[in-house]
C-alpha positions in Angstrom: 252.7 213.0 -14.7 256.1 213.6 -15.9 259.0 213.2 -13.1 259.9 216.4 -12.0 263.4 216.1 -12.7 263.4 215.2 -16.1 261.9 218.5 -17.1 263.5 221.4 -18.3 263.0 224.8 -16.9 260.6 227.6 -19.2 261.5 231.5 -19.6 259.1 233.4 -17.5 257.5 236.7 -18.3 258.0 239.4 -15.5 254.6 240.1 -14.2 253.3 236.9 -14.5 250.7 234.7 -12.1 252.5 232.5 -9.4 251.1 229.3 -8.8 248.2 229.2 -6.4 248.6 228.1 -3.1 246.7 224.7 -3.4 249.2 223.8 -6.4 252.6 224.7 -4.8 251.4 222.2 -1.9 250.8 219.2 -4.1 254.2 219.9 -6.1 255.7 219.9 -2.5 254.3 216.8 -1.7 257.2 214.9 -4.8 260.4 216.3 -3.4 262.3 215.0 -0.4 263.0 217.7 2.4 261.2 220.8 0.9 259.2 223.2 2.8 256.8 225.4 2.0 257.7 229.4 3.5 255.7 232.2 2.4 256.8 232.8 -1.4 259.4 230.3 -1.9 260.2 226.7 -1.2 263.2 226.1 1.4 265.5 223.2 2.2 268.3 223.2 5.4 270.9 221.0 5.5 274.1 220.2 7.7 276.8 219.4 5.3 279.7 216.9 6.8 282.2 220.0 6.6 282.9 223.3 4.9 284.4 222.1 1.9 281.5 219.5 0.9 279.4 222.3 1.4 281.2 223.9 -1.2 281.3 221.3 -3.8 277.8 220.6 -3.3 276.9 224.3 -3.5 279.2 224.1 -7.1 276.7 221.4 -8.0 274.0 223.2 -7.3 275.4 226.3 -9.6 275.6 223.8 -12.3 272.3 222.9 -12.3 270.8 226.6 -11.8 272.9 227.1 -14.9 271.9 224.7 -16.8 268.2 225.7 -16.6 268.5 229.7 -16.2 266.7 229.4 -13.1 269.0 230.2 -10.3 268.0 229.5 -5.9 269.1 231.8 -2.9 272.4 229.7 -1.5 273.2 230.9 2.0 276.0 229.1 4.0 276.5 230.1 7.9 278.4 228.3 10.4 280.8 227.0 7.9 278.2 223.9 7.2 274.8 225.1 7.4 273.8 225.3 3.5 269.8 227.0 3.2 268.6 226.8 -0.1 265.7 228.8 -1.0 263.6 229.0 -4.6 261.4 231.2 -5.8 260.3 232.4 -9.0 261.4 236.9 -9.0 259.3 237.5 -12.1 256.1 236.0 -10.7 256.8 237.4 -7.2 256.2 233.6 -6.2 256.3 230.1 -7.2 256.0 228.5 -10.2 256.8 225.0 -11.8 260.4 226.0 -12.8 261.6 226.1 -8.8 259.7 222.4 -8.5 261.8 221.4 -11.0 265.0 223.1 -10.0 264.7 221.2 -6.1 263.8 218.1 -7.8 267.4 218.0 -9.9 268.9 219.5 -6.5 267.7 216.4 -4.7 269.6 214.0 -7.1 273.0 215.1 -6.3 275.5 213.8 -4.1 275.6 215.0 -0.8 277.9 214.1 2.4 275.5 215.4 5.5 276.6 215.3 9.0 
């Protein structure tokens, strides 16, 4: 099986069938820090301050950009960076947000 990150995100059609529950749980199983939540994959992290919290979240940008396929960022007590993916036009998951996390896991990051 191809690595995850060395794929390149597909259109989706709005309306279209998430992936099935058992599915989304093996494509968990090949990232680092991902959870499962309801509809969408999640990571937390503590970033080492608010500016490499930031950059990273720049990073991040570059990548969603890159592929057309863009996460939820949400950064709270100046550090705290949540990063949520789902797929809208499913109304779930599909292989695109496996492949988005997998890139987000190769960047640089300075954690507390």
């Amino acid at each position: 099986m191809e690595e995850l990150a060395k794929k390149k995100c597909v259109p989706c059609e709005q309306g279209g069938d998430p992936m099935p529950a058992h599915l989304a749980k093996i494509m968990l199983a090949r990232l680092k820090g991902w959870r499962l939540e309801k509809n969408e994959i999640r990571q937390d992290l503590v970033m080492k301050d608010f500016a490499e919290a930031m950059r990273f979240m720049g990073e991040i940008a570059k990548v969603a950009e890159a592929e057309d396929h863009h996460p939820d960022l949400h950064l709270t007590a100046y550090r705290k960076l949540s990063i949520a993916l789902s797929t809208h036009a499913v109304g779930g998951l599909t292989e695109n947000d496996f492949i988005v996390a997998a890139k987000i896991d190769e960047l640089p990051r300075a954690l507390k």
